[in-house]
C-alpha positions in Angstrom: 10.2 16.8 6.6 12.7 19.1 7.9 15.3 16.1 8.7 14.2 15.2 4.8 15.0 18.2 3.3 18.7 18.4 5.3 19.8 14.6 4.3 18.5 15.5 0.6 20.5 19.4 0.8 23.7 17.1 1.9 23.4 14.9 -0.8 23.0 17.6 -3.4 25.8 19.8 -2.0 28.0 16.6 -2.0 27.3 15.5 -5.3 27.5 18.9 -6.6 31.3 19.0 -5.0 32.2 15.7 -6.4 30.6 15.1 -9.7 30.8 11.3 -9.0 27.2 10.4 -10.1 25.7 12.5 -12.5 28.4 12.6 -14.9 28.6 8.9 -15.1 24.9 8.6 -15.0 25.0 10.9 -18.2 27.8 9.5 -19.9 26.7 5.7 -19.9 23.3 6.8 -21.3 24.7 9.3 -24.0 27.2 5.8 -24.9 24.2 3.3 -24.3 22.5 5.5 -27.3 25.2 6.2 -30.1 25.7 1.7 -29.7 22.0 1.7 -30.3 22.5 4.3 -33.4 25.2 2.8 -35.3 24.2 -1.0 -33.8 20.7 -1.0 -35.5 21.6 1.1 -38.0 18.0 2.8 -38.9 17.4 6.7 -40.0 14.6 6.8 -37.9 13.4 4.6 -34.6 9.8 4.5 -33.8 7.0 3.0 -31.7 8.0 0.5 -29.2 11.5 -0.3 -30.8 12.1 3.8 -30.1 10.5 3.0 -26.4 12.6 -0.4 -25.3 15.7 1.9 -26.1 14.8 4.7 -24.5 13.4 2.9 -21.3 16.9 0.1 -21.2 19.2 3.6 -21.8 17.3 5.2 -18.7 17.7 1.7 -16.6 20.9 1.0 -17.1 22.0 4.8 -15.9 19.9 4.3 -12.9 21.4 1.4 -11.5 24.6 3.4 -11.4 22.9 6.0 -8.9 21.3 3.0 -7.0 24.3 1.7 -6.4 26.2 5.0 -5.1 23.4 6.3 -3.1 24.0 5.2 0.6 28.1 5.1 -0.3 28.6 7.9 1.3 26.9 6.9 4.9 28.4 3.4 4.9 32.1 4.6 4.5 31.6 7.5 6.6 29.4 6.3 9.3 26.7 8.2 8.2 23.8 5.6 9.3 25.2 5.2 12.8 25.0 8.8 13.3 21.6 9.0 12.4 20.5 6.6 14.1 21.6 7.5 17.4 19.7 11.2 16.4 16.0 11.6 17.4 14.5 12.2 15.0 11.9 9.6 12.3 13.6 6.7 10.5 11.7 7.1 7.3 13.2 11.2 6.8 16.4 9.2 4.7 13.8 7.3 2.3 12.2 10.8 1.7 15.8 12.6 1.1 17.1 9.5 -0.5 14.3 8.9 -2.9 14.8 12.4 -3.5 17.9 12.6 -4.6 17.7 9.9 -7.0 14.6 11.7 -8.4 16.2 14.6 -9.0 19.4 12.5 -10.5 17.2 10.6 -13.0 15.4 14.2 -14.0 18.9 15.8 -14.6 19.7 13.0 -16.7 16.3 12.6 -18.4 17.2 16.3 -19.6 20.2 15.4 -21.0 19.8 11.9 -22.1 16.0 12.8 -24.1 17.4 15.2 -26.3 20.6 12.6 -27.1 17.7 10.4 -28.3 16.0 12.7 -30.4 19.6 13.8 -32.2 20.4 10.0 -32.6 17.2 8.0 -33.2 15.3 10.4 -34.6 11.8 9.1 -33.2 8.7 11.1 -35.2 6.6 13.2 -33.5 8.9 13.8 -30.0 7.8 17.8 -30.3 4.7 16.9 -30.3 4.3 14.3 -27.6 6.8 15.7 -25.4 4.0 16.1 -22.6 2.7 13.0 -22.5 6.3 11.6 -22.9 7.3 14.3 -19.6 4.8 12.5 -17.2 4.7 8.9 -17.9 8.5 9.6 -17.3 7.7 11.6 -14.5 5.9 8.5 -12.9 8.5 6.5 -14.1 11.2 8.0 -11.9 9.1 8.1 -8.7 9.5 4.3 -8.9 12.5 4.2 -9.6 13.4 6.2 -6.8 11.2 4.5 -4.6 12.2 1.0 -5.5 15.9 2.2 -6.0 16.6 3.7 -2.3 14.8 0.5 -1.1 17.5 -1.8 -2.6 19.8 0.3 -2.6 19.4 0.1 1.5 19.8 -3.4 1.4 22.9 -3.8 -0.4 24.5 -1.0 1.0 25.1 -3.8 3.8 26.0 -6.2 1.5 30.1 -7.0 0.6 29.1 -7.4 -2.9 26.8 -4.1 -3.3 27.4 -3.6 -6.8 26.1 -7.2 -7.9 23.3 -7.3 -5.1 21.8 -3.7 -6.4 20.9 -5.1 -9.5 19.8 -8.8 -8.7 17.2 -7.4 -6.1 16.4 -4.3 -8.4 15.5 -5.5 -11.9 13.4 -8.0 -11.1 11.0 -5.5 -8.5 11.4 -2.8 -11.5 10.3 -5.5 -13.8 6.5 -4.0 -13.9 7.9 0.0 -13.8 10.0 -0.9 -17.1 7.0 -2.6 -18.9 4.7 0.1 -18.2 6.9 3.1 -18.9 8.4 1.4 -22.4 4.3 0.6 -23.2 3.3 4.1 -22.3 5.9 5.8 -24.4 5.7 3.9 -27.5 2.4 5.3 -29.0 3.9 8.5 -28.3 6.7 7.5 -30.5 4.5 7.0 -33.6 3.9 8.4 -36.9 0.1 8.8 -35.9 0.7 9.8 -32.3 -2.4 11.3 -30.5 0.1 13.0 -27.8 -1.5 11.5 -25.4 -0.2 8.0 -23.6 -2.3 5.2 -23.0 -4.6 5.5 -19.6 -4.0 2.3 -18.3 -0.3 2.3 -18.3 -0.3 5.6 -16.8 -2.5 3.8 -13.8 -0.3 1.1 -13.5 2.7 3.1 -13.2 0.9 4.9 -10.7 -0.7 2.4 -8.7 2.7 0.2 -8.5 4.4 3.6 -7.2 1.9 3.9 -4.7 1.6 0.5 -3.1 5.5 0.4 -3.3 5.8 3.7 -1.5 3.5 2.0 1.3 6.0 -0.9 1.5 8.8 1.2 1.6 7.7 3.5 4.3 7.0 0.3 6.4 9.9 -1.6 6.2 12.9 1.1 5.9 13.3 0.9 9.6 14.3 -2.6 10.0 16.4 -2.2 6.9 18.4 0.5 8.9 18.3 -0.9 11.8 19.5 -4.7 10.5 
């Protein structure tokens, strides 16, 4: 954990020196929204309608971070340094998966309030809670599933394209889940509470893909 926290304190420091990621996270969401404002042209957005925007705004920012996230050690021979240090493979998933959790809860606090201003969706005061932690589980696949690919095309010449051909289709199940757990919280009539069972999917899919993760980041670095 100690080789964890160092690679994720590096990334931080670095992004927090060059501004390359977060600011373009935040901008194509804040753009993403004022399309869906003036494209759908409604005073108020709510229920699942409110939820597919909110989830494809937060999606499409993400891929931008997956796509930057091992940048840095490709060009700069990063991963040949570490892996000629002794010390456990699986330390960069932690830091990296870190990092892009952190980037997607910066955003979230940025991009969230954008949506309320725009969209007006009734009831986000009241439901901010529930809305906080199936967003909360949200991102821990997303970072999960997001260092993973972003691993593999990191290797790839055509990184930007690869990212999101392996990514969408694994977030597939994290993007139903999330837009289905937010959307009663988006209601007239919302209870504040999201749905159980999409809670426990987006749970059990960040668990099982945090199990495949851990066991097949070596031969990604390695390869």
């Amino acid at each position: 954990m100690r080789t964890a926290a160092a690679i994720l304190r590096k990334d931080l420091l670095l992004e927090l020196r060059t501004l390359e990621t977060l600011p373009a996270m935040t901008l194509l969401a804040v753009v993403t929204l004022v399309i869906f404002h003036f494209g759908l042209n409604l005073d108020v957005l709510s229920g699942q309608l409110a939820a597919g925007v909110l989830t494809v705004t937060l999606l499409f920012s993400a891929m931008l971070a997956i796509n930057r996230l091992f940048v840095a050690e490709r060009e700069q021979g990063g991963f040949d340094a570490f892996l000629l240090a002794p010390v456990d493979r699986t330390a960069m998933l932690f830091a990296k998966a870190g990092a892009l959790f952190l980037f997607m809860a910066v955003l979230e606090l940025i991009a969230v309030p954008a949506f309320a201003l725009l969209l007006s969706p009734p009831r986000l005061g009241h439901s901010l809670p529930g809305l906080v932690l199936v967003l909360f589980l949200a991102d821990i696949g997303f970072a999960v599933i997001g260092t993973f690919v972003s691993a593999i095309a990191v290797h790839t010449r055509a990184r930007d394209l690869i990212g999101p051909i392996i990514g969408l289709p694994l977030l597939l199940p994290a993007l139903i889940a999330t837009a289905r757990g937010i959307g009663p919280l988006l209601t007239r009539h919302a209870s504040g509470s999201p749905p159980g069972r999409w809670l426990a999917v987006l749970a059990l899919y960040d668990l099982v893909n945090a199990l495949l993760a851990i066991g097949l980041f070596d031969f990604l670095l390695e390869e």
